[in-house]
N, C-alpha and C positions, 0 to 999 in steps of 0.2 A: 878924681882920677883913680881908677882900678889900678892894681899891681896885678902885673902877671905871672899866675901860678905855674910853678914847671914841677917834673919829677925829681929836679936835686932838692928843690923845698920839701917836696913831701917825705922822701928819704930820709929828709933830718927830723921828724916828727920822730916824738917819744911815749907822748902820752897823752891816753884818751878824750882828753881839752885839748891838748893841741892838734889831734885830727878834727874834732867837734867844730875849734873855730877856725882852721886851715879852709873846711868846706864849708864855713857861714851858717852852721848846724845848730839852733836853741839847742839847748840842753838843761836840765835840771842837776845841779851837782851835785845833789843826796841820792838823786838815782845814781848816775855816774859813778860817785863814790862807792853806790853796792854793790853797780853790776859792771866794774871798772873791767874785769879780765874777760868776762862773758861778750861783751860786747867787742871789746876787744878782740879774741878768738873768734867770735862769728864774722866779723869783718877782715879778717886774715883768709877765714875761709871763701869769700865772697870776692877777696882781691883775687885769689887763687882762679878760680871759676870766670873771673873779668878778663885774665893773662890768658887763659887759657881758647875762651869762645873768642877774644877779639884781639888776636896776636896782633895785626897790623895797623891797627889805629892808632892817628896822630897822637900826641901826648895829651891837647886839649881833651880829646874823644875819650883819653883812657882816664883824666883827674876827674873827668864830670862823671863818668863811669864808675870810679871809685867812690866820688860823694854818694850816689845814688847810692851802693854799695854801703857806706859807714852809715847813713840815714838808715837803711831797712835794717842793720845789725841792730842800732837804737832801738827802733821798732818791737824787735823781736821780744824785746823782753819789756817792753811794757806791756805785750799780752800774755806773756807767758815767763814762767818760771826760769830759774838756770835748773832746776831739778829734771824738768819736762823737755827743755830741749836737748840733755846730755851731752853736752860740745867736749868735755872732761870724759877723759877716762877712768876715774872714780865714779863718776855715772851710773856708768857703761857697767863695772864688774858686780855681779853678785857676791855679798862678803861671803865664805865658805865655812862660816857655821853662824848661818843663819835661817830660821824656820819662820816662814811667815803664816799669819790667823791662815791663809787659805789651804796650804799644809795643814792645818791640825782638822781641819773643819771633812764630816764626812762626806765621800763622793756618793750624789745617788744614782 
């Protein structure tokens, strides 16, 4: 017998296992434990973009919505870095005294 998932269940989710196995999602907990916040944050951004393109779908529509959603955050970072996709805004800022090799190197 399945249990039916609703959005007061998913509401009470806290932590990145407990979305992993809310959507029935393997996971690897060494990865998890590295890219805990990253995947986290991109899955925020993704629920964002799910509220937003598909306001009126049922709640089933919006939690399988969401799985798809926390699956392709997972995703992201087994091919790529949290460096490379910038989700942080420590990313994002150039420190301001800092001079990179391509600075010092001459323009021909």
């Amino acid at each position: 017998m399945t249990t039916t998932k609703t959005l007061a269940d998913f509401q009470k989710l806290t932590t990145a296992e407990d979305y992993l196995q809310f959507f029935e999602i393997d996971y690897d907990q060494q990865f998890v434990n590295i890219n805990r916040l990253h995947i986290l944050k991109q899955f925020s951004l993704l629920i964002k973009e799910v509220d937003e393109a598909f306001p009126d779908v049922s709640e089933e529509e919006k939690l399988e919505k969401y799985g798809m959603a926390l699956a392709e955050a997972y995703e992201v970072f087994l091919t790529s870095s949290p460096l490379e996709t910038k989700l942080f805004k420590v990313f994002q800022n150039k420190p301001k005294n800092f001079v990179s090799v391509n600075d010092l190197t001459p323009k021909e």
